[in-house]
C-alpha positions, 0 to 999 in steps of 0.5 A: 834827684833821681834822673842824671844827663851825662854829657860826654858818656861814651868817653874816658870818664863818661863812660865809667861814671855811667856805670858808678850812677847806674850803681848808685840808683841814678836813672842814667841818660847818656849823650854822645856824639861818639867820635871815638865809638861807643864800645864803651857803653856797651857793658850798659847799653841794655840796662833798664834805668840807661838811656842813650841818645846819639846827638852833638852838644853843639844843636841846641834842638838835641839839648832841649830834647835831652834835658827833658825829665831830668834832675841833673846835668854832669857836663864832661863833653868837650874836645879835651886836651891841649893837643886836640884843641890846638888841632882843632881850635873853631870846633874847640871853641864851638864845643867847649864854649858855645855849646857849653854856655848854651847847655848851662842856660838852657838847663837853667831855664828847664826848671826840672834841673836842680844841679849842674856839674862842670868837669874842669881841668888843674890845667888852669892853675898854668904855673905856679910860682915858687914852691908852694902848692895851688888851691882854688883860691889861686889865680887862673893862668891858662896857657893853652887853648884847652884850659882858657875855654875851661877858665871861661866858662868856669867864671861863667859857671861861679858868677853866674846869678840863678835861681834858687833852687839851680846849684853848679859846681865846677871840678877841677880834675887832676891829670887823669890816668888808669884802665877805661873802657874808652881807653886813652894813651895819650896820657902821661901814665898811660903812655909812659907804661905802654911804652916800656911794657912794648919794650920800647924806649921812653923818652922823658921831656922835662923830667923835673916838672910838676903835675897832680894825678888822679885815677879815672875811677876816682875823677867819675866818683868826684862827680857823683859824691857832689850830687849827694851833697847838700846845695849849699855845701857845694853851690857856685863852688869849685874843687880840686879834684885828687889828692896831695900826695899824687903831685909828681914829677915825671922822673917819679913816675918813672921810678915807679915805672922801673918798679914794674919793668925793671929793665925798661929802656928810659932816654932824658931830654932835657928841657929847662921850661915848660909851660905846665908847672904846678904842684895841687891841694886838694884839701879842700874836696877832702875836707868839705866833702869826704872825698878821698882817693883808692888808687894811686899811680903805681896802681894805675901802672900795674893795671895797665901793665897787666892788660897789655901783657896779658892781651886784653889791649891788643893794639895799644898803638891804635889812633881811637886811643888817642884825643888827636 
């Protein structure tokens, strides 16, 4: 393989993950429809193997045109989030679903396309029960708009009978984190650290649930370490994406916020349920494919501490921060 579609690439991971593919000899074809702006590909913009098409995954013209020539599809476009899709819920639907399913058949029928790789979200895991933690055999309890389109079209995805030589793989990612050059806020991480560094107080809801986090660098790797892998490791197949040890409770992170701000201002509210609960393994994308993380949450906080501090954010309170 040598030509990669990457759907969504102007975004949060989309736009690192260019760069990992264009580092890694992939020619790249980049699609977005750059609600957010396309700063972020500016850094690649004028590479010679990165090709950039403005177009809407929704126009099913705009993807047979980016299909054309290429060996693999990395499918991140998509309205992401709880929040955006609860705002938006027929574009979330359109997006996420229609256009996704539509892609999916029609990178099938371009016989040129050998893999298909589905970002996916350990927000369909909903609430675990007990205290044992998810794997990908566990079941599938969306509780949100967001992660029921994801659970479609994975099921989609995994059942779907094709031909022999066409291998898709959804990855369920952790909760993601960490500097971008389309940088997000709206991010338990990101939030939590841009907060306290403006010297503002942070408000904690339910400090005692659970979640999995994982750097944006290190979701964009998963990606590419799956299209290096041989078709039958990784065909109709679903991984976890992060790491066992970086499931934490928000009040953990706080911790290691306080590391870095020790004199930060931190208010708990608290809230006795929460729909989102749920603790990862991510054994298996480890011992099946090698991956392993290179950052953790406290690195994350520090770099983004750091950028604030120093200027390199310079209105971290922007709306093109955020999804909704």
């Amino acid at each position: 393989m040598s030509k990669v579609l990457v759907t969504g690439a102007a975004g949060y991971i989309g736009s690192i993950l260019s760069g990992q593919l264009l580092e890694a000899g992939y020619d790249v074809r980049g699609l977005d429809l750059l609600l957010f702006g396309g700063e972020s590909l500016l850094s690649i913009y004028d590479h010679p193997r990165f090709e950039f098409i403005h177009a809407d995954v929704r126009k099913e013209a705009h993807l047979r045109s980016a299909l054309e020539g290429v060996d693999a599809v990395i499918h991140l476009a998509a309205i992401v989030g709880d929040p955006a899709c609860a705002k938006q819920p027929e574009l979330a639907e359109e997006t996420n679903w229609t256009a996704s399913k539509l892609l999916f058949e029609l990178a099938q029928a371009t016989p040129g396309v050998k893999r298909f790789v589905f970002a996916s979200t350990c927000s369909n895991y909903g609430k675990m029960l007990g205290q044992k933690y998810v794997t990908e055999t566990a079941p599938l309890k969306p509780v949100s708009l967001y992660a029921e389109l994801k659970v479609r079209f994975e099921n989609l995805l995994l059942n779907s009978k094709t031909r022999t030589d066409f291998v898709p793989t959804a990855l369920r990612f952790a909760t993601v984190y960490g500097l971008s050059p389309r940088m997000r806020f709206d991010l338990t991480v990101n939030e939590f650290i841009r907060e306290v560094t403006l010297g503002r107080e942070l408000e904690i809801f339910g400090e005692q649930f659970w979640r999995p986090y994982c750097h944006v660098s290190d979701l964009a790797r998963s990606c590419l370490l799956v299209l290096q892998a041989p078709a039958s490791t990784v065909t109709h197949n679903v991984f976890n994406v992060g790491d066992s040890g970086e499931n934490y409770q928000k009040k953990m992170i706080v911790e290691e916020v306080l590391k870095i701000v020790p004199r930060a201002k931190i208010k708990y509210v608290r809230r006795l349920e929460d729909p989102r609960d749920y603790r990862v393994d991510f054994s298996k994308i480890r011992s099946t494919l090698g991956f392993s993380i290179t950052k953790r949450v406290p690195d994350g906080l520090r770099e983004i501490h750091s950028a604030i501090r120093d200027g390199i954010l310079t209105d971290p309170d922007c709306d093109r921060y955020r999804n909704a």
